[in-house]
C-alpha positions as CSV (number, residue, x, y, z in Angstrom):
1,X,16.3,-3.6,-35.5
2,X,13.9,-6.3,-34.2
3,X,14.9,-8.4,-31.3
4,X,14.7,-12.3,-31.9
5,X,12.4,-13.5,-28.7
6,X,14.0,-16.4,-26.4
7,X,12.8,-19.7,-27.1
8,X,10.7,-20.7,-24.5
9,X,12.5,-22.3,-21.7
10,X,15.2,-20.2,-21.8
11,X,17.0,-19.5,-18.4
12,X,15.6,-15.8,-17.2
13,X,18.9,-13.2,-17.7
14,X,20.0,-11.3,-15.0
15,X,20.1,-7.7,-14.7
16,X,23.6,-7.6,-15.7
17,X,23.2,-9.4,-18.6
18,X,19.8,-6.8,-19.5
19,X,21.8,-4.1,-19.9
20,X,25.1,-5.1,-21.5
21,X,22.0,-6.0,-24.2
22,X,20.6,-3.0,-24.1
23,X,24.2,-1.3,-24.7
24,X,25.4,-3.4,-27.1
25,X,28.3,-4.5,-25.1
26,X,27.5,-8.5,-24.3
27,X,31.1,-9.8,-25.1
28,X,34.1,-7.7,-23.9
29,X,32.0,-5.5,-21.6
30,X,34.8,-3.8,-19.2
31,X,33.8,-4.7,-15.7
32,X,31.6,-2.6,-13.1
33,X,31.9,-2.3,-9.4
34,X,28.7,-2.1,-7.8
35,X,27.7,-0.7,-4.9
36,X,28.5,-3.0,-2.2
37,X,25.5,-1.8,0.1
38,X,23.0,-2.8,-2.6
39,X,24.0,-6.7,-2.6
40,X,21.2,-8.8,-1.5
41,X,19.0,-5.8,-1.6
42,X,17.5,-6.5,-5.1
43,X,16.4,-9.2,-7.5
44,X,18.8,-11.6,-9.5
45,X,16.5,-11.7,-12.5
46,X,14.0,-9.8,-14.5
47,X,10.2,-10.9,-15.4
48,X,9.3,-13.2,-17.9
49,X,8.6,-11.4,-21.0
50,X,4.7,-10.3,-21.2
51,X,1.8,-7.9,-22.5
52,X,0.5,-5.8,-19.9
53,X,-3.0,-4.5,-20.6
54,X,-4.1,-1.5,-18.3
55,X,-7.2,-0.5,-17.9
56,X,-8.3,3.0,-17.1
57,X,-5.2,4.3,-18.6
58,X,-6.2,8.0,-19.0
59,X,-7.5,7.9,-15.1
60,X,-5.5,9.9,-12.6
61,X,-3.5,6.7,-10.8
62,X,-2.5,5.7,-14.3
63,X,-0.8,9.1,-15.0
64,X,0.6,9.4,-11.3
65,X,1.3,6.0,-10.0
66,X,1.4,3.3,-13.0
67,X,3.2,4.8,-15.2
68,X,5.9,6.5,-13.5
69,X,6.4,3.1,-11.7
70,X,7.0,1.1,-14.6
71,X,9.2,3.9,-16.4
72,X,11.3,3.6,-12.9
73,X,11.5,-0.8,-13.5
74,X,12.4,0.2,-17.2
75,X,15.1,3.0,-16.0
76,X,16.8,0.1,-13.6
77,X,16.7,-2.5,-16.2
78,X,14.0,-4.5,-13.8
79,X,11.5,-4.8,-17.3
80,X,12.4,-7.4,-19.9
81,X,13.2,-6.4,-23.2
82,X,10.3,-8.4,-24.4
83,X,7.3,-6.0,-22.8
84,X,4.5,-4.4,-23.8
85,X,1.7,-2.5,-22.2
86,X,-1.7,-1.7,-24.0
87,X,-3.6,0.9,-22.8
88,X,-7.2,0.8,-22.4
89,X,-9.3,3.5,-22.2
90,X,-12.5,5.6,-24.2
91,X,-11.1,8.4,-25.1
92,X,-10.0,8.4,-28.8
93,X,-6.3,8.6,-29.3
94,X,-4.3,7.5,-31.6
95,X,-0.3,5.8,-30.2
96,X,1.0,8.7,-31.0
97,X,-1.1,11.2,-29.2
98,X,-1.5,8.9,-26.0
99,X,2.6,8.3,-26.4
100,X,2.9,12.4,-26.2
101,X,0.8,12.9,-23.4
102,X,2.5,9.9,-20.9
103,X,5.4,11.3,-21.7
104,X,4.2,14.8,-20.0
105,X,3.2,12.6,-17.2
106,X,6.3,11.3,-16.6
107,X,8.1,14.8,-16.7
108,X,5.8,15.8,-13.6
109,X,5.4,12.4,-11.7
110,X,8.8,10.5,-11.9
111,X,10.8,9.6,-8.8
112,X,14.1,10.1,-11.0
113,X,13.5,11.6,-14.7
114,X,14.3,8.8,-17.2
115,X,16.8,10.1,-20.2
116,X,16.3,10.8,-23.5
117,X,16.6,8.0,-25.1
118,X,15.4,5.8,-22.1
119,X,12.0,7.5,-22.2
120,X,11.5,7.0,-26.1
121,X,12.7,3.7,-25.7
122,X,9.8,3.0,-22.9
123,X,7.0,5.0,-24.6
124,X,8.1,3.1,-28.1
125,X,6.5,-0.3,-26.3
126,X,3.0,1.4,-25.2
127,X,-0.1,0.4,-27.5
128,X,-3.2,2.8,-27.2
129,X,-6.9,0.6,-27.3
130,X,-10.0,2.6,-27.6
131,X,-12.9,1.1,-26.4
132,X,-15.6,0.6,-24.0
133,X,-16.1,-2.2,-21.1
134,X,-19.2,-2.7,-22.0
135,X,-18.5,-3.1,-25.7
136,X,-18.0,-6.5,-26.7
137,X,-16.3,-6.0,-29.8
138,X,-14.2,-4.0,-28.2
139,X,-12.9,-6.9,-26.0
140,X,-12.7,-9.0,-29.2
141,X,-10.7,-6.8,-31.2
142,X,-8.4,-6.7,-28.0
143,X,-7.8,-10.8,-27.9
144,X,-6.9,-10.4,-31.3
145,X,-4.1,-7.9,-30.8
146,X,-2.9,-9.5,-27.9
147,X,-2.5,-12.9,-30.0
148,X,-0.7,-10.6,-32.8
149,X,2.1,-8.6,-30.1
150,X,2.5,-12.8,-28.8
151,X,3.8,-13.2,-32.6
152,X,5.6,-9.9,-33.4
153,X,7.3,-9.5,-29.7
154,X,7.7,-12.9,-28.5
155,X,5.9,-12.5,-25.2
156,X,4.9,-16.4,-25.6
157,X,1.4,-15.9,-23.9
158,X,2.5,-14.0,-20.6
159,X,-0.1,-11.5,-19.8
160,X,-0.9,-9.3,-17.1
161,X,-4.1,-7.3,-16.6
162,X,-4.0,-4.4,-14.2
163,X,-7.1,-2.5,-13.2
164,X,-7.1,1.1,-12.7
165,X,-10.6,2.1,-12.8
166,X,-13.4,3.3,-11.2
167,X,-14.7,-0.1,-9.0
168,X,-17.9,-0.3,-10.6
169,X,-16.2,-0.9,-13.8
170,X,-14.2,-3.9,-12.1
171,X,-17.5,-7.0,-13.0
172,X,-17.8,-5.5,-16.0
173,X,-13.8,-6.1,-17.3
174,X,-13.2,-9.6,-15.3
175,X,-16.5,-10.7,-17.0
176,X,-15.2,-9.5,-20.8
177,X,-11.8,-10.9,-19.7
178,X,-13.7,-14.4,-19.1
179,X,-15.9,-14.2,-22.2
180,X,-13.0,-13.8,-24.4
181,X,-10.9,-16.6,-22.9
182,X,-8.2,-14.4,-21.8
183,X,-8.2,-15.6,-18.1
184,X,-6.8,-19.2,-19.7
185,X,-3.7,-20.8,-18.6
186,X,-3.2,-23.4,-21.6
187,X,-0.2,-26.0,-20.6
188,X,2.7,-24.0,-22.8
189,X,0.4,-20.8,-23.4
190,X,2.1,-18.6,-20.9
191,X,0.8,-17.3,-17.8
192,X,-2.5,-14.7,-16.7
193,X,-2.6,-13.0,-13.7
194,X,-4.8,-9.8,-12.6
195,X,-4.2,-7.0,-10.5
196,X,-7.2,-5.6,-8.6
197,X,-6.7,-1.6,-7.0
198,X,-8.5,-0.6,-3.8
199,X,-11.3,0.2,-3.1
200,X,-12.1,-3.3,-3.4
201,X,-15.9,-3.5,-2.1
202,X,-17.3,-0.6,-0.1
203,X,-18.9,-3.2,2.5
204,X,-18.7,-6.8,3.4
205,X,-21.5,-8.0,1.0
206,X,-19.9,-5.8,-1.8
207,X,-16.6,-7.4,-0.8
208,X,-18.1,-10.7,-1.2
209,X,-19.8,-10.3,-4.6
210,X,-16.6,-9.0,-5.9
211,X,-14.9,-12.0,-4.5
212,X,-17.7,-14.5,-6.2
213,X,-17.6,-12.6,-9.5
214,X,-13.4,-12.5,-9.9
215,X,-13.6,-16.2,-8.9
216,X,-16.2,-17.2,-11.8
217,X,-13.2,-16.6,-14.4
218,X,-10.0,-16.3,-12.6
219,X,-8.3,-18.7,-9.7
220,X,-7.5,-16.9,-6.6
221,X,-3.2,-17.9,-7.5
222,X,-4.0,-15.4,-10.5
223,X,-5.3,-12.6,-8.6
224,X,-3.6,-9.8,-7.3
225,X,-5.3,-7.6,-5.0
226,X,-3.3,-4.6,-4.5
227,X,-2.9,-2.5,-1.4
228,X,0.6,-0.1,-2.2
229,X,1.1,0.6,1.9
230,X,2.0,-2.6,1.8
231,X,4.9,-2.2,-0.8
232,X,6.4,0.9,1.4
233,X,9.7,-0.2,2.4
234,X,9.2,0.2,6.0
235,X,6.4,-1.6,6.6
236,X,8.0,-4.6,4.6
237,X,11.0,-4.0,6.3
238,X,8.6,-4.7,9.6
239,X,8.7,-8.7,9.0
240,X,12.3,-8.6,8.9
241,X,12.6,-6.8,12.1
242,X,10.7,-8.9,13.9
243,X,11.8,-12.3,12.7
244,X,15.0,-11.4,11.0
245,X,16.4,-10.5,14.9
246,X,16.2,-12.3,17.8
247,X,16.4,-9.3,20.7
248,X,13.1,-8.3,19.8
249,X,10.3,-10.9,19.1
250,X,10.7,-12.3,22.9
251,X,9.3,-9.1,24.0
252,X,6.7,-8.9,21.7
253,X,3.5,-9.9,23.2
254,X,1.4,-9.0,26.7
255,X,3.3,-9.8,29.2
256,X,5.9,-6.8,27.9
257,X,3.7,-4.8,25.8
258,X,1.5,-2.1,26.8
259,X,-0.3,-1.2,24.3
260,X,0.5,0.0,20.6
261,X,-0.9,2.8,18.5
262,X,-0.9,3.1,14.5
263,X,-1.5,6.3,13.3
264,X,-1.4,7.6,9.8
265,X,-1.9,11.4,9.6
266,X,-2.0,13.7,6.4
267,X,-1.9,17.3,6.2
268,X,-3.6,17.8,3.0
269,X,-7.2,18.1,2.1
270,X,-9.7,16.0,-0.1
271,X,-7.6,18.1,-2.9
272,X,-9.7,17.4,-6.3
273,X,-11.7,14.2,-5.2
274,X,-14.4,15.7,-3.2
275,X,-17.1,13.3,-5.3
276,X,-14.7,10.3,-4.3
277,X,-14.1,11.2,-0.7
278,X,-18.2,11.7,0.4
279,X,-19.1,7.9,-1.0
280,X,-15.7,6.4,1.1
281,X,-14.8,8.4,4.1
282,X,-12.0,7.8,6.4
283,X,-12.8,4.3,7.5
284,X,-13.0,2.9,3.8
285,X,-10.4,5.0,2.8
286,X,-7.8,4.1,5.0
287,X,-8.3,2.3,8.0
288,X,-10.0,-0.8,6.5
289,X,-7.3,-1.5,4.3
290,X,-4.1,0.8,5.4
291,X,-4.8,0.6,9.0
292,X,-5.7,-2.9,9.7
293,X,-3.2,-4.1,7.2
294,X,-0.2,-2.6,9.6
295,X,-2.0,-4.0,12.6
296,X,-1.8,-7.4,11.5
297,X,1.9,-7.0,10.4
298,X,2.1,-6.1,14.1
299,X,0.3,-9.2,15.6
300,X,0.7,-11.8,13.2
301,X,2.3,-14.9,14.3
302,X,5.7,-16.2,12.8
303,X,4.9,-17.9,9.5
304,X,6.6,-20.9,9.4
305,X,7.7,-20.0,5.8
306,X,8.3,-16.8,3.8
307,X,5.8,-17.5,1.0
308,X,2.9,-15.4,0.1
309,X,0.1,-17.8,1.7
310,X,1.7,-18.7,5.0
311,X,2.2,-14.7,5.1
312,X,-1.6,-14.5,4.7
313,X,-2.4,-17.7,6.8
314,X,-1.0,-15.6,9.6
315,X,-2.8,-12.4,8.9
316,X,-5.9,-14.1,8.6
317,X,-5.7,-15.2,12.1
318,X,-5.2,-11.8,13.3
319,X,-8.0,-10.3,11.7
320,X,-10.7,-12.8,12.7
321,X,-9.0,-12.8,16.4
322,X,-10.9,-8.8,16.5
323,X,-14.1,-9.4,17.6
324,X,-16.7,-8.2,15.4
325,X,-17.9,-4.5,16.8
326,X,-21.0,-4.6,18.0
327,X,-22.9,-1.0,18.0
328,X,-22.2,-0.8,21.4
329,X,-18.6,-0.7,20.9
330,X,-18.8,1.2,17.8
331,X,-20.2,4.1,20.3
332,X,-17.8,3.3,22.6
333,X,-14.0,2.5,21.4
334,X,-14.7,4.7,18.1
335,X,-14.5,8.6,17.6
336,X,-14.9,10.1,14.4
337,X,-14.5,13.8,13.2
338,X,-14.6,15.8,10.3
339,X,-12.2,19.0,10.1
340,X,-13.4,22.9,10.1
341,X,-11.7,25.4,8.6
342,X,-8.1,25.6,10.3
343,X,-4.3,26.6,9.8
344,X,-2.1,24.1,7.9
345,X,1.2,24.9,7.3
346,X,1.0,28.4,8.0
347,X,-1.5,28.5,5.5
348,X,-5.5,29.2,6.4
349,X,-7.3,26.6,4.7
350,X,-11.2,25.4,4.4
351,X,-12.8,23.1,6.0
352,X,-14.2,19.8,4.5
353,X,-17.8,21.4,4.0
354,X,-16.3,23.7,2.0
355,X,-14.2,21.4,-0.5
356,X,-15.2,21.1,-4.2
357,X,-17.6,18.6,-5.1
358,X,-18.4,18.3,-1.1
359,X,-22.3,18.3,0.3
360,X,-22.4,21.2,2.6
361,X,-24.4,19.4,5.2
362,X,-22.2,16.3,5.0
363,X,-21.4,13.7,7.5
364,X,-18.7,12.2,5.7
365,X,-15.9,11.7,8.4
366,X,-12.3,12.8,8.1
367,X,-11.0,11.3,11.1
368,X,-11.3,7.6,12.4
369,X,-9.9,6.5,16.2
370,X,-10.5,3.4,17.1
371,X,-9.6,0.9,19.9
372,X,-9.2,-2.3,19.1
373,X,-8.2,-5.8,21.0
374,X,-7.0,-8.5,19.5
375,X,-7.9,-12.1,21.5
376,X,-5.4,-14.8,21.0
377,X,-2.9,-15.9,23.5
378,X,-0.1,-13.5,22.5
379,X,-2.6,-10.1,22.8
380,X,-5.3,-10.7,25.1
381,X,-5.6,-7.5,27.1
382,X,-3.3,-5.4,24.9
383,X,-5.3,-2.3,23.3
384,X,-4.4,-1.5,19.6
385,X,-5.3,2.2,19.3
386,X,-5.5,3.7,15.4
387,X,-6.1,6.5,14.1
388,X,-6.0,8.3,10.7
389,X,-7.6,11.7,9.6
390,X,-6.9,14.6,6.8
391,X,-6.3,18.1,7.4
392,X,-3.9,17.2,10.2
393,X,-0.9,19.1,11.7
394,X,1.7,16.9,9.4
395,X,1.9,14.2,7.0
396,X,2.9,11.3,9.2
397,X,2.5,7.5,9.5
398,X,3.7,5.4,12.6
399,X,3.3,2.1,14.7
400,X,4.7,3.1,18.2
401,X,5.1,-0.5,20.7
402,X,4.9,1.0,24.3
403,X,6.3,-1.3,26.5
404,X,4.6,-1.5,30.3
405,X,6.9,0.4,33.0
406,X,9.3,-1.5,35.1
407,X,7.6,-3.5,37.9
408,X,9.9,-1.7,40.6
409,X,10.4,1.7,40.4
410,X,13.9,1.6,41.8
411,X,15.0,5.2,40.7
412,X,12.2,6.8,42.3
413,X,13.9,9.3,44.1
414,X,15.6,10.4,41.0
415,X,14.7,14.5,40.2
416,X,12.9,12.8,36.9
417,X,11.7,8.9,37.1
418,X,12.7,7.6,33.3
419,X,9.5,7.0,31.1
420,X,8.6,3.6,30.0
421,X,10.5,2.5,26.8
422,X,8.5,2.9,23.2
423,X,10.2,1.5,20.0
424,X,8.3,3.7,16.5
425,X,8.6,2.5,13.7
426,X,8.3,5.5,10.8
427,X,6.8,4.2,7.5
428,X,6.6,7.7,6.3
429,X,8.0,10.2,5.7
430,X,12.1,9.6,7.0
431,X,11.6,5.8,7.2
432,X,13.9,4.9,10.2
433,X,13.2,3.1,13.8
434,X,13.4,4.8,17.2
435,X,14.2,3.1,20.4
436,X,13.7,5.0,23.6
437,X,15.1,4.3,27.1
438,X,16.1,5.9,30.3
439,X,20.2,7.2,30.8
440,X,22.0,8.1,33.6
441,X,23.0,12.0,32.8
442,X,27.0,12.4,33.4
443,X,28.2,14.5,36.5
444,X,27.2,14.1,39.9
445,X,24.2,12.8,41.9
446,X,21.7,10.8,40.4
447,X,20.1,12.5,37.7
448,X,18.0,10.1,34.8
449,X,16.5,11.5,31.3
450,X,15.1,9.8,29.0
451,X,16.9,9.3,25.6
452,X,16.5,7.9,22.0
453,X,18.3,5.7,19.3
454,X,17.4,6.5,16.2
455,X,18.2,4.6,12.9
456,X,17.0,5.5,9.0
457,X,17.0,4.3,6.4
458,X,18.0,7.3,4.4
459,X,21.4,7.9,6.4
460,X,22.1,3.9,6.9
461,X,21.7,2.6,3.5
462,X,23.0,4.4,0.1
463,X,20.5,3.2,-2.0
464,X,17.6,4.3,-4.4
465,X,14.5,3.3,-2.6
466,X,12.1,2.4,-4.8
467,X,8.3,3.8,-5.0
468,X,5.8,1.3,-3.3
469,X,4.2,0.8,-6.9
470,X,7.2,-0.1,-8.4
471,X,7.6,-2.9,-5.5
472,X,4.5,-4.4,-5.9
473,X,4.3,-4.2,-10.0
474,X,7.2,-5.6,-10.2
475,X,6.3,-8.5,-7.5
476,X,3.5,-9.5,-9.9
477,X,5.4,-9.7,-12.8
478,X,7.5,-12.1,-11.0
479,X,4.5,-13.9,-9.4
480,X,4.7,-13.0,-5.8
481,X,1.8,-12.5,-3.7
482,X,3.3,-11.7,-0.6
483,X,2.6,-8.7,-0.6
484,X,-1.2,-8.5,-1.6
485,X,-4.4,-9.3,0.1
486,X,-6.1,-12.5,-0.3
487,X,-10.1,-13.1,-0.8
488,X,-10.6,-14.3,2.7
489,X,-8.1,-11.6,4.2
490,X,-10.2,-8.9,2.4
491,X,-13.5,-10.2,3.7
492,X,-12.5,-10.2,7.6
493,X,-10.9,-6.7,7.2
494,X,-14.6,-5.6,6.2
495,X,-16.3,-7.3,8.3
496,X,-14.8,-5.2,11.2
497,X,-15.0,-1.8,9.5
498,X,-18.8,-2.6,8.4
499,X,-20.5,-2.7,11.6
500,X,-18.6,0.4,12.4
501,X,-20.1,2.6,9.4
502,X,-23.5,0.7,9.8
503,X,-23.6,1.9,13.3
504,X,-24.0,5.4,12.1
505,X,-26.9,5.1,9.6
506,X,-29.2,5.5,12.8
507,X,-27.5,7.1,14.7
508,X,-27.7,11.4,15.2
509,X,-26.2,13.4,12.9
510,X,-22.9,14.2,14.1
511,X,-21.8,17.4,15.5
512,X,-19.6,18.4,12.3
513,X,-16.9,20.0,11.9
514,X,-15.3,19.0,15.5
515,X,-11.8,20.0,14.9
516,X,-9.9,22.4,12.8
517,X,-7.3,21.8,10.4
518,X,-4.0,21.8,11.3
519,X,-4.9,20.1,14.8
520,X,-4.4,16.5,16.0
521,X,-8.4,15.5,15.5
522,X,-11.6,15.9,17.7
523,X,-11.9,16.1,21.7
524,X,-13.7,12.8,21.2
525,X,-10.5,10.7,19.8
526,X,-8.5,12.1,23.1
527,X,-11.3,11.2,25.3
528,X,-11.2,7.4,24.0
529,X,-7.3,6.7,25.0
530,X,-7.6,9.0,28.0
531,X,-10.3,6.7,29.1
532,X,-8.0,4.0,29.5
533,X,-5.1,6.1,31.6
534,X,-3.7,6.6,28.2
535,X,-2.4,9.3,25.5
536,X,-1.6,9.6,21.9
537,X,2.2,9.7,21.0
538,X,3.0,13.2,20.1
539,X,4.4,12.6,16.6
């Protein structure tokens, strides 16, 4: 039976009213309870109804990520009824085929497996489109589909262009995307908007060109750079801890703060992208964009609205309050490492030399630590230490805030003087906050020990969390851009993790492998905090 599309203008449904569609019970539907924790938590409407195109849709983050996110928005009724997605890619499949094999990925990637029916009902709206991004009557035959699913599914224009491919490919689409007209926003003729996956550049002048080249066709409101750390519910959570409560953000500059250390650890290898991993590195990987994006969710200034630019307004500042490393610095306040064979887990495992699709000689680092200050009037002085490697002890990211010691030690004939209080914030895994602050131990005498409150988010709140894909996806269907980076935001990230990878073109070849797997990095990276009377938080 073929759904009658909305006229245009029609007020957006909520999610309610999306499913008693879906059921067949509009009129007379007996009445729900909901869960009382969830109110607030969620949106009170779905997307306008659109076309998705994806391009790279055979590619590995298309099968893992994509997908399984927007199955997860269909699942909770968070799609509109009038949605499509066409799938872009070379290989030759027919609907069918390409239907049958997203399905498989779904199986083995979902967060919670979709039912029967759901999952035919989702793969029913996914269009396969062979063709090359090179081949211009490939991009033709494309417009003209598009224009045909506007008719058939009533999707009045809306479109959404998400790419998933390799970043060379990324010129190559925008510039078939412009040819064809398909970046127009016609008064009436529905909305376009483009989403843009990481790596986006490799350098600052890469960065730049990119930036030029997406701005010949598209205006910056339409595109959607897309960083998913930033769609983790912790770190968004972040902006609401600070601003949403009053105890804390009084505290939150120099004259409190000690210093603060970000550190995103993983326990797993290069797996399958050795190729990937020797033209990137650690410092591309993760700390240009991962990395610095946390640190200016740290430092950023109140905005003086919650909307997407006055969010990046204040980012902005952050990142061009770094000053640029010089290679002085660079040998200073950076270590870098690449990990040896080790112990993970229990489990022996090789080192990085040893990886498929790895140079045996390489110089490819696995490990970044870096010191960074930030000067503006609420940081000067404050040391932002991060640091992010593979092959590490456990998978772990964190912001730890260590506050400076009391300015009179007044218990200091206690058997054990309290330690300086430290509030962590756990982005992943077992999202939760942990304050930490010196007690009195019961009984007699004197006797102090230091003690934590702990809060997460898995044992506080009885909800579904979603996947940081499904966050940000959805955000873009609904036209938010809080959550993604900006052209100018991009650019200042990369022109502080340039000079740092520069600085080793001439420099010797490094003394690699410097740590073994299943340790907490190089001598180097304990060397550059200890420096400072200084150590890393054990995690």
């Amino acid at each position: 039976m073929t759904r009658t599309a909305a006229p245009p203008g029609t007020p957006p449904r909520t999610i309610r009213e999306l499913r008693l569609e879906r059921s067949g019970k509009r009129r007379h539907a007996p009445r729900v309870e909901g869960n009382p924790l969830r109110e607030g938590l969620r949106l009170e409407r779905v997307p306008d109804p659109h076309v998705m195109v994806l391009f790279g849709a055979t590619g590995d983050l298309s099968h893992r990520k994509v997908f399984p996110a927007l199955a997860q928005l269909w699942r909770t009724n968070l799609l509109p009824q009038d949605w499509m997605l066409v799938a872009v890619g070379r290989r030759p499949y027919d609907d069918e085929t390409f239907r049958a094999e997203i399905g498989a990925s779904l199986e083995q990637w979902c967060r919670v497996k979709l039912e029967t029916e759901e999952a035919r009902q989702f793969l029913a709206r996914i269009a396969y489109h062979q063709g090359d991004f090179t081949d211009d009557a490939a991009f033709d035959r494309l417009t003209a589909r598009l224009d045909e699913m506007d008719r058939e599914h009533g999707t009045h224009g809306n479109r959404l262009f998400y790419l998933a491919t390799q970043p060379s490919a990324f010129p190559l689409i925008v510039g078939q995307l412009g040819r064809c007209g398909l970046d127009h926003e016609v008064h009436g003729g529905g909305w376009r908007r483009i989403v843009i996956e990481k790596p986006f550049g490799r350098d600052y002048d890469s960065a730049r060109r990119l930036n030029r080249e997406v701005g010949k066709v598209f205006r910056e409101s339409q595109v959607y750079r897309i960083d998913h750390y930033l769609g983790k519910e912790t770190v968004r959570n972040l902006m609401v801890f600070r601003f949403g409560n009053g105890i804390f953000e009084p505290l939150w500059n120099r004259r409190y703060v000690d210093h603060v250390q970000i550190t995103m650890a993983e326990s797993i290898g290069v797996e399958e992208r050795g190729s990937f991993y020797e033209e990137t590195g650690a410092t591309r990987d993760v700390v240009q964009n991962h990395l610095l994006q946390l640190l200016t969710l740290v430092a950023m200034e109140p905005p003086a609205t919650f909307e997407a630019d006055a969010l990046r307004d204040e980012k902005v500042k952050v990142l061009r309050a770094i000053p640029v490393p010089t290679r002085a610095d660079a040998a200073h306040n950076v270590a870098r490492g690449q990990y040896g064979p080790g112990w993970v887990s229990a489990q022996p495992v090789a080192g990085y030399r040893e990886e498929h699709e790895v140079d045996p000689l390489s110089e490819t680092e696995t490990f970044l630590a870096a010191r960074f200050q930030i000067d503006d009037w609420r940081w000067s002085g404050v040391p932002f230490y991060l640091r992010a490697g593979k092959r590490l002890p456990k998978r772990a990211t964190e912001i730890a805030i260590q506050f400076r010691e009391v300015p009179h030690r007044l218990f200091r004939d206690a058997a054990v003087d309290p330690e300086p209080n430290l509030l962590a914030i756990r982005v992943q895994p077992d999202e939760g906050i942990l304050l930490r602050f010196g007690s009195k131990v019961p009984g007699l005498g004197l006797d102090i020990r230091t003690v934590t409150m702990d809060f997460t988010y898995g044992s506080a709140f009885s909800v579904d969390s979603p996947d940081a894909y499904e966050t940000l996806i959805l955000d873009v269907m609904l036209g938010d851009a809080s959550l993604f980076t900006r052209a100018d935001e991009v650019e200042a990230a990369w022109s502080i993790a340039t000079p740092i990878v520069e600085s080793w073109l001439d420099a010797p070849a490094p003394e690699f492998p410097n740590y073994a797997a299943g340790t907490w990095g190089p001598d180097a990276a304990e060397a550059l905090i200890e420096r400072d009377g200084r150590r890393w938080r054990r995690i």
